[in-house]
N, C-alpha and C positions, 0 to 999 in steps of 0.2 A: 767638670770636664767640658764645659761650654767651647776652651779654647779648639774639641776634635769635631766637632758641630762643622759644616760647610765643604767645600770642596776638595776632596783629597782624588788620589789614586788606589786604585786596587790593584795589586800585584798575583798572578798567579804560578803557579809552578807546578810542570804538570812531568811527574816522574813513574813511577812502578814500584809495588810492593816490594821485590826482590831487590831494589837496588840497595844499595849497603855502603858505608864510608864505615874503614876500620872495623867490617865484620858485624857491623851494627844497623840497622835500618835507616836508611840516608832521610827520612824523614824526620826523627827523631834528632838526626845531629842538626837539622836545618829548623829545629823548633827550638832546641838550646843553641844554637848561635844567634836566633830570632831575640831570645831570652836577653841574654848578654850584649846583644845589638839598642836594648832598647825598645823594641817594635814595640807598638800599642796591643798589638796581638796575633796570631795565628791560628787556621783553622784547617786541620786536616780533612778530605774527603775520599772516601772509598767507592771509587765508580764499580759497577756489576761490570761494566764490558767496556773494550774501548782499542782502538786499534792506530798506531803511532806510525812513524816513518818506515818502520820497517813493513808496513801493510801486514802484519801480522794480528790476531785480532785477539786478545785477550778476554777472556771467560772466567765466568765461574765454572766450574766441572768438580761435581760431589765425588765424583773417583778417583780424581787426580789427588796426588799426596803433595807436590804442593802447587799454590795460587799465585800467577802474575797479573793482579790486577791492576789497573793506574788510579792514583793519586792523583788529586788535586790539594796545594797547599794553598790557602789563601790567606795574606796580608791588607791590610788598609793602613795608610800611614800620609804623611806629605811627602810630594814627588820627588823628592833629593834624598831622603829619607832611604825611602825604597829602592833608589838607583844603586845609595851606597851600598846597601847589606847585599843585594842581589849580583852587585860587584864581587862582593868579597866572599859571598859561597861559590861564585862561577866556578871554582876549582875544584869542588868537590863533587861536582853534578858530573857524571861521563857520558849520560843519555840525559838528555829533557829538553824542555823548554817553558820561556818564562815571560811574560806577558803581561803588560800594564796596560788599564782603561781609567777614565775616567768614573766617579761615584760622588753622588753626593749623601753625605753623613747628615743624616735630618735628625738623629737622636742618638744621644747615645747617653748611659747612667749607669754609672759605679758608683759603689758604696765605699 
């Protein structure tokens, strides 16, 4: 896998627990269209706290029955790559945002 070695992008997506596409956790559809996309790969993150546009500040809270924490999805792929797929979920996202930087890939090894 020599050819993922060097300069790519990182793509981020940064949504909330509760969001949902078709009743199902929008994370989860955006790791199976990731899948079918092709991506090299995908990595979910569960922030403790974080607080969005709406300046509402999202927590953990052991009493609350249920949790709106934010997500981080992250991608690394080449830049045309990631344009496209992030094109073509933009329709399913209602809240978020998504965000490309610059990475360099110094190793990477699959079996």
């Amino acid at each position: 896998m020599s050819e993922f070695v060097g300069a790519k992008k990182l793509a981020r997506i940064y949504i909330d627990t509760q969001d949902k596409f078709e009743s199902k956790p929008l994370y989860e559809e955006i790791l199976l269209r990731a899948k079918d996309f092709g991506m090299s790969g995908a990595t979910v993150f569960k922030g403790v706290a974080g607080m969005g546009v709406h300046t509402k500040i999202h927590s953990f809270e052991l009493l609350s029955l249920s949790q709106n924490l934010p997500l981080i999805i992250e991608l690394i792929d080449d830049e045309s790559k990631l344009k496209d797929f992030l094109t073509s979920i933009d329709s399913i996202i209602d809240e978020g945002m998504c965000v490309m930087m610059d990475v360099e890939v110094i190793s990477y090894k699959h079996k």
